[in-house]
C-alpha positions as CSV (number, residue, x, y, z in Angstrom):
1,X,163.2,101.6,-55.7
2,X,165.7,98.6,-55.3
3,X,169.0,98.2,-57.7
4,X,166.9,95.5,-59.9
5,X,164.3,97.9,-60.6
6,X,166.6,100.6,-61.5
7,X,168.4,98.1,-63.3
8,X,165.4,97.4,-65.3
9,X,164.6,101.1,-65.8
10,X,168.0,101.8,-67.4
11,X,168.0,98.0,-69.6
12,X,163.8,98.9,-70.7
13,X,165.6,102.3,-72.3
14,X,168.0,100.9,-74.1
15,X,165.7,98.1,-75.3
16,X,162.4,99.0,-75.6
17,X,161.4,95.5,-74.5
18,X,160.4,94.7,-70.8
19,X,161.1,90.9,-70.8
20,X,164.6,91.1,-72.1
21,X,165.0,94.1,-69.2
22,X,163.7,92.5,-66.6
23,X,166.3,89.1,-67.1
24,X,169.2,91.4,-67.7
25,X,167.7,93.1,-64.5
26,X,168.6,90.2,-62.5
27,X,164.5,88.3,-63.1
28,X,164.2,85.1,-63.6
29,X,163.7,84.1,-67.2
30,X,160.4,81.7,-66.2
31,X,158.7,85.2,-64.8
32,X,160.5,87.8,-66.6
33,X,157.6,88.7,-68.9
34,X,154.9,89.2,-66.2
35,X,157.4,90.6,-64.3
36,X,158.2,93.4,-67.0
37,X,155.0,94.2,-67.8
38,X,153.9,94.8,-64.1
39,X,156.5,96.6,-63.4
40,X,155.8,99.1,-66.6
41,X,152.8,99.4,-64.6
42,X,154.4,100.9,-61.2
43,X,154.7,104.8,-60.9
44,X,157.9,105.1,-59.8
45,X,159.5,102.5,-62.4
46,X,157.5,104.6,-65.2
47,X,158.4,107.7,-63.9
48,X,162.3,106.4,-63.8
49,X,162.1,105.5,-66.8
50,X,160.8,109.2,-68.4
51,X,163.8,110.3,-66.8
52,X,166.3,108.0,-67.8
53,X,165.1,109.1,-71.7
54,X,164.8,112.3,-71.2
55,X,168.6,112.2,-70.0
56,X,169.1,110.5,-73.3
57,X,168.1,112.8,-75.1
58,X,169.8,115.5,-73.4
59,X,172.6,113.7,-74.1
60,X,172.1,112.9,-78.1
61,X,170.3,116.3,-78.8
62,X,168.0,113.6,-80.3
63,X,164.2,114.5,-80.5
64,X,161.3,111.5,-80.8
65,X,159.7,113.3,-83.2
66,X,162.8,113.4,-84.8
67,X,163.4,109.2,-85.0
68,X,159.8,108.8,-85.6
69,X,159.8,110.5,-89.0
70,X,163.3,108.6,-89.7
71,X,161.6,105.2,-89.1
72,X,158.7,106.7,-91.5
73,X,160.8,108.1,-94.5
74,X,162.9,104.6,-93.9
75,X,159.7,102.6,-93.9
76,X,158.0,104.6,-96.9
77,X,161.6,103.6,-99.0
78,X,163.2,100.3,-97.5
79,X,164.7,98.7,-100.7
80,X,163.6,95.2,-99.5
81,X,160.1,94.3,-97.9
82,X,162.1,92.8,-94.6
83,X,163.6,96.1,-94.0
84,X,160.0,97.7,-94.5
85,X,158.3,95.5,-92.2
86,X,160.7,96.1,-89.5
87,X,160.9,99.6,-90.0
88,X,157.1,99.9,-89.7
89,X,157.0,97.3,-87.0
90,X,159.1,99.9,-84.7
91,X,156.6,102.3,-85.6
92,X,153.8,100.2,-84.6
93,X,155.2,99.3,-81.2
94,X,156.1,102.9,-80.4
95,X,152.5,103.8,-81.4
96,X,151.1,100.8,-79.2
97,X,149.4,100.0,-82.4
98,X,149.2,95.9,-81.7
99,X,147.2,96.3,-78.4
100,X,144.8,98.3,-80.6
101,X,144.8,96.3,-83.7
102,X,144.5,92.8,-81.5
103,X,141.3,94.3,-79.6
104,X,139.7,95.5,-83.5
105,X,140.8,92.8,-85.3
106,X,139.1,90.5,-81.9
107,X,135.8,92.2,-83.2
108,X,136.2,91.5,-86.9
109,X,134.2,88.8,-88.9
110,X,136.5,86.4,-91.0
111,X,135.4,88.2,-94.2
112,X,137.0,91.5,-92.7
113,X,140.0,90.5,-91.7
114,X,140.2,88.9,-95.2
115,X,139.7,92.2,-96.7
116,X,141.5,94.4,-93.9
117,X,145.2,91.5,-95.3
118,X,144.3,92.1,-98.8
119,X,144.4,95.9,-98.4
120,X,147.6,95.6,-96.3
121,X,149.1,93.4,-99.0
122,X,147.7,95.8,-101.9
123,X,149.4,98.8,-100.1
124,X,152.4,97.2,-99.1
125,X,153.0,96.0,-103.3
126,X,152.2,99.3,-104.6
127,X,155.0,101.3,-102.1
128,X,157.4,98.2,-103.6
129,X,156.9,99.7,-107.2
């Protein structure tokens, strides 16, 4: 592994996102996306990478489970709907849940994606109140 891939390793920890670690990694900006995402795909770099959290946990006593339900019981009572949105947006990008939702909601007719908002929108009113 080369100093720009462990330099990615340690920013993709920190950040969670793999096109902002791969510029501060040293990529270019033009390629830094692709770049990111392929190298989430290499062994070593993934492999690294488990390391480099479980070392931060070690380190905060912190468990995942731990931040996970945080997010939740933040998401479930976020005074503002920005601060809910965000909160369940984490949760949704540790869960992976957009590269699932994009291929479902790929498969939906207009009319259920229609009703698949309104229920979103229904729920997201009635945790308001």
């Amino acid at each position: 592994m080369n100093i720009r891939q462990e330099k990615f390793c340690s920013e993709y920890v920190i950040s969670g996102n793999a096109t902002e670690a791969a510029i501060k990694a040293g990529y270019s900006e033009k390629t830094a996306k692709s770049i990111g995402q392929r190298l989430l795909t290499n062994v070593d770099i993934a492999q690294k990478i488990t390391e480099y959290k479980n070392e931060a946990n070690e380190q905060t006593g912190l468990e995942l489970q731990d931040i996970v339900k945080k997010i939740w019981h933040f998401a479930n009572n976020a005074k503002t709907e920005t601060n809910q949105l965000k909160a369940l947006d984490m949760l949704m990008k540790h869960f992976g849940g957009y590269k699932e939702a994009l291929i479902n909601i790929n498969a939906m007719s207009e009319s259920e994606i229609n009703l698949l908002v309104q229920l979103i929108t229904d729920k997201m009113y009635k945790n308001e109140k």
